[in-house]
PASE-672713 format. One record per atom (N, C-alpha, C): x, y, z; atom name; residue in one letter. Coordinates in Angstrom, 3 decimals. Layout:
# PASE-672713
<<X; Y; Z>; "CA"; "A">
...
//
This chain:
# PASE-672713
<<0.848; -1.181; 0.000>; "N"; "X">
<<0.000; 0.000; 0.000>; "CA"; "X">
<<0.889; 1.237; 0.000>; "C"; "X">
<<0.567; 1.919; -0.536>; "N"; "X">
<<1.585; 3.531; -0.844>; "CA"; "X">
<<0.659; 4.737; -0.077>; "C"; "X">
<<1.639; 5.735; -0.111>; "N"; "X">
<<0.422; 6.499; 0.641>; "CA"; "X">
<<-0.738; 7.478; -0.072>; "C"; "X">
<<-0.769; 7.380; -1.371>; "N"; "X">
<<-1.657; 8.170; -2.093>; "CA"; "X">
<<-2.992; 7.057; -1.338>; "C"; "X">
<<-2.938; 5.781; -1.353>; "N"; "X">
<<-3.961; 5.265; -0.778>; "CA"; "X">
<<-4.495; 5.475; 0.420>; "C"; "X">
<<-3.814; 5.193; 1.193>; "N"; "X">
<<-3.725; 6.268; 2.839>; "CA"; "X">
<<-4.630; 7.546; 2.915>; "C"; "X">
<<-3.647; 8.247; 1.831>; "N"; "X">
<<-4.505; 9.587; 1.759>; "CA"; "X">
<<-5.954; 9.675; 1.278>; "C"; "X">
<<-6.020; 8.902; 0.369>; "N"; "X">
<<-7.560; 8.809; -0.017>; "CA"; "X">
<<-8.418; 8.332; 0.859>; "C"; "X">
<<-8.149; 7.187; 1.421>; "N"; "X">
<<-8.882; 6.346; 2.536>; "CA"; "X">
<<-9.258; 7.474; 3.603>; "C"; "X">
<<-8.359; 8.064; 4.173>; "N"; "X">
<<-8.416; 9.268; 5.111>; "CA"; "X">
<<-9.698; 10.311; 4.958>; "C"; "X">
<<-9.198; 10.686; 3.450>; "N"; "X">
<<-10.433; 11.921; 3.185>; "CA"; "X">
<<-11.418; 11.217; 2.776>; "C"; "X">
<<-11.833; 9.722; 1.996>; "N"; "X">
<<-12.931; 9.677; 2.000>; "CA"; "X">
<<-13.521; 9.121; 3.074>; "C"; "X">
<<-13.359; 8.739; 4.255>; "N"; "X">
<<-13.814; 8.385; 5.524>; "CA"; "X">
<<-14.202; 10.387; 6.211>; "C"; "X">
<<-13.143; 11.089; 6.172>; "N"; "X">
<<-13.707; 12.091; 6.873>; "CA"; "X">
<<-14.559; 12.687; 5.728>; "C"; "X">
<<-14.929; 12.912; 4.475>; "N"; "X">
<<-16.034; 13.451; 3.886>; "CA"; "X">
<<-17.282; 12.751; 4.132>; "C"; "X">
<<-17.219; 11.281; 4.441>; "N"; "X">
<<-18.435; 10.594; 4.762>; "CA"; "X">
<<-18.856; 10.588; 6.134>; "C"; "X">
<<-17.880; 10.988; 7.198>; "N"; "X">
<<-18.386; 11.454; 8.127>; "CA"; "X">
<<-18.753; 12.965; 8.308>; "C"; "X">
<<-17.930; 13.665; 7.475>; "N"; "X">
<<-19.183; 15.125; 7.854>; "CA"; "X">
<<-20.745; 15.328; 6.954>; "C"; "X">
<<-20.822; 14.297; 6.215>; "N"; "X">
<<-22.005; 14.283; 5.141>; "CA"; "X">
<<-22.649; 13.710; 6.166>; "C"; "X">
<<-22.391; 12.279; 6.770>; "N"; "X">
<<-23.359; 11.774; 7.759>; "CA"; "X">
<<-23.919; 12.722; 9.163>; "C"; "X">
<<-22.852; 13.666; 9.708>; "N"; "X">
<<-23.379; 14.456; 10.729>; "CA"; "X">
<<-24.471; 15.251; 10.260>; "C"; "X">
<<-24.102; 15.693; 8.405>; "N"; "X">
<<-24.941; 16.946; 8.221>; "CA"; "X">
<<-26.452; 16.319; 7.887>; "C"; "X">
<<-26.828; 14.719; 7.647>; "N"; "X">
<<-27.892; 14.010; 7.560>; "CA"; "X">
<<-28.279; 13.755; 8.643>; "C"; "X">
<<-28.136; 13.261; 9.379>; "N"; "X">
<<-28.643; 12.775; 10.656>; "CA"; "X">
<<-28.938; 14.048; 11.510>; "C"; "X">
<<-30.455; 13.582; 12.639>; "N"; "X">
<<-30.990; 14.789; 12.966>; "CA"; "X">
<<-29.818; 14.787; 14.245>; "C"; "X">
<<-29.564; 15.824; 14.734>; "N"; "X">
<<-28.662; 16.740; 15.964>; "CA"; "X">
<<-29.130; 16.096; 16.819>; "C"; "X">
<<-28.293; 15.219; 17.788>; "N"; "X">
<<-28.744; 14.567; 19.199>; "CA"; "X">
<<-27.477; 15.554; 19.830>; "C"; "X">
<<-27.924; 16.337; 20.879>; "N"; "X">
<<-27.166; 17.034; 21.386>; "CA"; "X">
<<-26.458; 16.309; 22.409>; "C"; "X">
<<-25.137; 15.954; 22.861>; "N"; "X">
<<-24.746; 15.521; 24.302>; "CA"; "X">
<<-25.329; 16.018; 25.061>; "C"; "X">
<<-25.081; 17.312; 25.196>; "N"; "X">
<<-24.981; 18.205; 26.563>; "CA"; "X">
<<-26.561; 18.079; 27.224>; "C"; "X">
<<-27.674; 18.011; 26.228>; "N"; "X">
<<-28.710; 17.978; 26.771>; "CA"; "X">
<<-29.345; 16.602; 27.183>; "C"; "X">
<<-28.915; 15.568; 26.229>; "N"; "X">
<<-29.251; 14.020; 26.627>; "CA"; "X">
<<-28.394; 13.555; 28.129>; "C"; "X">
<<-27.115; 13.791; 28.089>; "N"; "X">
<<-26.275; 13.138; 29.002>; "CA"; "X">
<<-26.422; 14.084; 30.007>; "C"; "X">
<<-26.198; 15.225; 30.206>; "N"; "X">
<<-25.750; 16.423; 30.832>; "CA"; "X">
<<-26.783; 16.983; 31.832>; "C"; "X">
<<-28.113; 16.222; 31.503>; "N"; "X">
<<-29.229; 17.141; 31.705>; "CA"; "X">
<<-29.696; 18.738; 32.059>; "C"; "X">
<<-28.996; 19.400; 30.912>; "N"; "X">
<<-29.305; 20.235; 30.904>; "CA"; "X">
<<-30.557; 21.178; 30.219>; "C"; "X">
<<-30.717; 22.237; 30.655>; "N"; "X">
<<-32.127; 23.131; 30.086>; "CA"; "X">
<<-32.109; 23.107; 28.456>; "C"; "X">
<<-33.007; 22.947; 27.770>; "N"; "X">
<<-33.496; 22.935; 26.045>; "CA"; "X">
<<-32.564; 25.054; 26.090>; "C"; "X">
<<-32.151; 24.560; 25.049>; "N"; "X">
<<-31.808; 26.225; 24.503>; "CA"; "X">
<<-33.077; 27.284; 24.191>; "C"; "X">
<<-32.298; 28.311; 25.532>; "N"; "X">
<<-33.827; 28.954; 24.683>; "CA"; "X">
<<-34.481; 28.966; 26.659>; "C"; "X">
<<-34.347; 28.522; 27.340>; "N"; "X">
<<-35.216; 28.239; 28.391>; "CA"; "X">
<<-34.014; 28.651; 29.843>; "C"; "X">
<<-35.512; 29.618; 30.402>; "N"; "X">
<<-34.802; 30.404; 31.175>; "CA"; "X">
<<-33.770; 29.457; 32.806>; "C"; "X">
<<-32.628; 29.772; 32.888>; "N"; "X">
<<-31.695; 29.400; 33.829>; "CA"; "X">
<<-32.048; 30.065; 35.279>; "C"; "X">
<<-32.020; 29.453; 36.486>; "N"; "X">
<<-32.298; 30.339; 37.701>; "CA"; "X">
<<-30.356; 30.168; 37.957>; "C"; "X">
<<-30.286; 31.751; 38.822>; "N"; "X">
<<-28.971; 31.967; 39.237>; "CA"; "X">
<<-28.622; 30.623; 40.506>; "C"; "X">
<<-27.285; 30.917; 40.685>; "N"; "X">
<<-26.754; 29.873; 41.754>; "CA"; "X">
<<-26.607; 30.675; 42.722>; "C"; "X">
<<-26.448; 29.644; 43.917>; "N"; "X">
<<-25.831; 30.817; 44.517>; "CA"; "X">
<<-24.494; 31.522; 44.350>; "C"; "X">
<<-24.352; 32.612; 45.767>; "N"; "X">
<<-23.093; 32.748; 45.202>; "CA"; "X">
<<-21.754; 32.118; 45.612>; "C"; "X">
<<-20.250; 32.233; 45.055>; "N"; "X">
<<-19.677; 31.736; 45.751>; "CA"; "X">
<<-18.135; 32.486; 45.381>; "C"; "X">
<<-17.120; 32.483; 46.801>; "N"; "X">
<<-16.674; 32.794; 46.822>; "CA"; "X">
<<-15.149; 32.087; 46.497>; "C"; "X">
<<-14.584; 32.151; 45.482>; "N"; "X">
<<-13.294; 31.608; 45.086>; "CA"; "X">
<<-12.014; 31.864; 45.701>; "C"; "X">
<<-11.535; 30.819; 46.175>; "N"; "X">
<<-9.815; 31.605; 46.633>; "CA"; "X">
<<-9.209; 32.716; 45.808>; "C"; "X">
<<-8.297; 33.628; 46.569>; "N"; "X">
<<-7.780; 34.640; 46.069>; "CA"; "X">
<<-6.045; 34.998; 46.227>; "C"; "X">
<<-5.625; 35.155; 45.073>; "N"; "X">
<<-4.099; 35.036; 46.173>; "CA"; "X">
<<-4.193; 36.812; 45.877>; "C"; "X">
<<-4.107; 36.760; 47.353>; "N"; "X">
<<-4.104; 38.146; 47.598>; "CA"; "X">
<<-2.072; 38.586; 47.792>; "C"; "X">
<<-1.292; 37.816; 47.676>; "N"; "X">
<<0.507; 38.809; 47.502>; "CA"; "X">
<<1.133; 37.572; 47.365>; "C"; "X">
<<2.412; 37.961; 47.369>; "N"; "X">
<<3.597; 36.993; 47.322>; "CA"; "X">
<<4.492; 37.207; 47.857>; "C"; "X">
<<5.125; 36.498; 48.478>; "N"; "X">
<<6.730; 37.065; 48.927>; "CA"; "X">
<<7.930; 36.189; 48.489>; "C"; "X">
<<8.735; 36.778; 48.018>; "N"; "X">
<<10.066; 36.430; 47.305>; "CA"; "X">
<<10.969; 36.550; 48.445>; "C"; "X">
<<11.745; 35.457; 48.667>; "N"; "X">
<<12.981; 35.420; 49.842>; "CA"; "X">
<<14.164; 36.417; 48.815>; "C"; "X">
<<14.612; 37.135; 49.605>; "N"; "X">
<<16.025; 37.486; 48.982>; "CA"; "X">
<<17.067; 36.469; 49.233>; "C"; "X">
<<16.912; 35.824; 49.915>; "N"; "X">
<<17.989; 34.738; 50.068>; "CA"; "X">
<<18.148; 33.640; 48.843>; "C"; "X">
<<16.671; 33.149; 48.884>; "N"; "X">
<<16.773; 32.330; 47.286>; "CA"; "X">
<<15.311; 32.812; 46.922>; "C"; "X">
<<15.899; 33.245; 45.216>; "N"; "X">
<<14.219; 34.025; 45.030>; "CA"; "X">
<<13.661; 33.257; 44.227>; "C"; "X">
<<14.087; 31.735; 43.887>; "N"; "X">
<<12.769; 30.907; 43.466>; "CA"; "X">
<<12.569; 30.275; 44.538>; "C"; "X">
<<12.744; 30.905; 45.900>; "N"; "X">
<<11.480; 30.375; 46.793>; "CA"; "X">
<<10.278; 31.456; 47.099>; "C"; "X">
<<9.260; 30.825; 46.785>; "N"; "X">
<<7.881; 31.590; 47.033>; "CA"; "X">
<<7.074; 31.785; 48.243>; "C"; "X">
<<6.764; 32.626; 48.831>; "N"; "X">
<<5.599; 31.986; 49.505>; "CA"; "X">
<<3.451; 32.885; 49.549>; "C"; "X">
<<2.926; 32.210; 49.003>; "N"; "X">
<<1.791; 32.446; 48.088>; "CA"; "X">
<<1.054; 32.618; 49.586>; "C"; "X">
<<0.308; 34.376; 49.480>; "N"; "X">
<<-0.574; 34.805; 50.454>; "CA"; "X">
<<-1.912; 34.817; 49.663>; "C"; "X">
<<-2.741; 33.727; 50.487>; "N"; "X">
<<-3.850; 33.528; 49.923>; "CA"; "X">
<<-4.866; 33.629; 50.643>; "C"; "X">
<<-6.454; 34.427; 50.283>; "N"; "X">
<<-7.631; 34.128; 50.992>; "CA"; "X">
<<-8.247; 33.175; 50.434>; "C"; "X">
<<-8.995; 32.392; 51.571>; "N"; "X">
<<-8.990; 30.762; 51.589>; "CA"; "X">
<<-10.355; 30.945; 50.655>; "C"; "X">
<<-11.176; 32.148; 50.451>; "N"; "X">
<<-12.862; 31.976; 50.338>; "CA"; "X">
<<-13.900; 31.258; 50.599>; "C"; "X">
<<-14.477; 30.697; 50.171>; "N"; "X">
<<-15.355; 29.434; 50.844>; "CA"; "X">
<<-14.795; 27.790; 50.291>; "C"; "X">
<<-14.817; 26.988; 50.882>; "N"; "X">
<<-14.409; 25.832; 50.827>; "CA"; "X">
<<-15.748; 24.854; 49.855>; "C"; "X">
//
């Protein structure tokens, strides 16, 4: 087998798979698996929440690839 065959095999497998996506009706993941809301349909907010923050840093002058990372913890 040479690779002009290769190459053909290649593109005609991916032209027959984007012809088949564009035939077949749209099964969405996100909404079958995911259970999520139909597009289009209103979302209620979450609550809220608060993310860690690195609020500074400090660099040793002694060795300055040592770090030490000042962080607010926010909610767990």
């Amino acid at each position: 087998m040479n690779k002009s065959f290769h190459f053909k095999l290649i593109t005609a497998l991916t032209a027959l798979s984007l012809i088949g996506q564009s035939l077949l009706p749209s099964v969405s993941f996100a909404q079958s698996v995911l259970n999520l809301p139909a597009p289009g349909a209103m979302v209620a907010t979450s609550a809220p929440f608060v993310p860690v923050l690195m609020k500074g840093l400090r660099v040793h002058p002694e060795n300055p690839l040592l770090f030490d990372f000042i962080l607010d913890a926010g909610q767990s």
